[in-house]
C-alpha angles and dihedrals in degrees: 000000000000112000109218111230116233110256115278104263118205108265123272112270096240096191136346115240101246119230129194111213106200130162142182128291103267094047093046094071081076097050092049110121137195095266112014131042090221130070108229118193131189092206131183097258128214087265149007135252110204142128114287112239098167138070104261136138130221106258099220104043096016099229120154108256097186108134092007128093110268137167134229120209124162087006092302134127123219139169109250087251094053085041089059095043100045113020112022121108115249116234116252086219113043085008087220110143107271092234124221096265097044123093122253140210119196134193137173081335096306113115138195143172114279086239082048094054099097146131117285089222118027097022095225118145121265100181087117107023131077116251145195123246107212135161085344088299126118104228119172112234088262094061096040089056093053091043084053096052127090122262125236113250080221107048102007084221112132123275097226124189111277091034114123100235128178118218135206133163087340103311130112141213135165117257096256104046089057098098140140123290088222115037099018095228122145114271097178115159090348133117103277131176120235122222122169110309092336136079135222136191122236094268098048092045085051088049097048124014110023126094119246112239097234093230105048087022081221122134125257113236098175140002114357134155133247123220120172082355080295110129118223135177108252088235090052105055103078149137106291087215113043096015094233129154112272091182107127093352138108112259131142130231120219113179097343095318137119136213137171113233101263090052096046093054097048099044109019114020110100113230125255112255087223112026094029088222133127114276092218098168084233127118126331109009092032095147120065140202113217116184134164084003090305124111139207145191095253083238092057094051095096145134111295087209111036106008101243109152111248105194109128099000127091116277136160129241118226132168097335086316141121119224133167114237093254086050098044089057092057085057 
């Protein structure tokens, strides 16, 4: 009595290649779950790794598989050497074959190890973690921040969020690398001078760069005024009788020194011959005749007899007298 065998089954599935499906920043807010940051998925792969229980060959070296592992792929059954040699995918990192029985992550058809699945920069694993794709590197969030950041124009670290930095014209530095050209200390949010492409702090500008006012000898930091290419303080240029501001306002200067207009007229000015009052060389009668040590306004240099205005025109002095020569022949 012959006994019928059952009918040959597909062989168990021993163990499902795993894939870890990842993505960019920007794509991984949709994978999130509730209790992990990465997506895992137990997916039904390409092909299948079992025990073989039928009698079938490996279709690339022929050898029996009956009782070893094997996979099947495109409807193909191969030995798990053949598998490694001919059909696994090569790691984009140590570009070794990924074998049947390792663990795979796969992205935008590249694929690694699970263990060389890491971060460009700070080689920490990203099997479970979501990742950036940038400039055909893998960078953690962490890294990618920092890549993103600006750098300091001292250090050319990153300027991550939470750094003190200190910005000027568009460039960057932290808090602590903004410091003076000349004696390298901090300057941190502090009043600085720009020169050129260095910085200096207010001390270091004074002793440099800044002009000396001539009366205090101390330097100008802003504002000031210029008088004979000679820099004053604005405070400091003043009338050297009454100590007002001159800044802006009309004053004179005899022998180095300066007065404001009233002071000027009532000290220093000396008195019209005619009028008795002072020859300032302001407004109306701004030019002056000055003869035998007397002066005049040039409008009251006129004719004792008849009146006519003498400035700039012949006359004859007599007796502490002005006559024109009609008028001095009549004496």
């Amino acid at each position: 009595m012959t006994t019928k065998r059952p009918p040959a089954t597909l062989p168990q599935l021993e163990k499902l290649k795993t894939h870890v499906v990842l993505a960019t920043r920007s794509e991984a807010l949709s994978l999130r779950c509730e209790r992990q940051n990465v997506l895992h998925v137990l997916c039904p792969s390409s092909y299948k790794v079992g025990t073989m229980a039928e009698k079938f060959n490996c279709h690339y070296c022929r050898d029996a598989l009956q009782g070893k592992k094997y996979v099947q792929k495109d409807g193909h059954h191969c030995c798990l050497k053949c598998f490694d040699k001919f059909c696994a995918n090569t790691c984009v990192e140590c570009r070794k074959p990924i074998g049947a029985d390792a663990k795979e992550v796969h992205y935008k058809n590249r694929y690694w190890h699970d263990t060389c699945f890491r971060c460009a920069k700070c080689l920490r694993s990203l099997a479970n973690e979501t990742f950036v794709a940038k400039d055909n590197k893998i960078l953690c969030n962490k890294c990618t921040t920092r890549e993103d950041s600006p750098k300091c124009k001292g250090c050319f670290k990153p300027i991550v969020a939470g750094d003190q930095n200190v910005e000027y014209k568009g460039t960057v530095w932290h808090k602590e690398c903004f410091t003076c050209s000349n004696c390298k200390q901090v300057i941190g949010t502090g009043s600085f001078f720009p020169k050129g492409e260095d910085f200096y702090c207010v001390t270091c500008h004074e002793t440099k760069f800044a002009k000396h006012c001539v009366k205090c000898n101390k330097a100008i930091t802003s504002g000031g005024i210029t008088y004979q290419d000679q820099p004053w303080h604005a405070e400091c240029f003043v009338c050297v009788t009454c100590s007002k501001k001159l800044a802006g306002q009309r004053f004179t200067a005899v022998e180095d020194q300066y007065y404001c207009v009233d002071c000027y007229k009532n000290f220093v000015a000396k008195k019209c011959a005619g009028c008795k009052n002072p020859i300032t060389g302001f407004g109306k009668g701004s030019s002056v005749v000055a003869y035998e040590g007397q002066s005049w306004h040039d409008y009251c240099f006129h004719c004792k007899k008849c009146s006519m205005n003498l400035a700039n025109k012949r006359f004859v002095f007599h007796q502490e007298q002005v006559y024109c020569p009609d008028c001095a022949k009549k004496l």
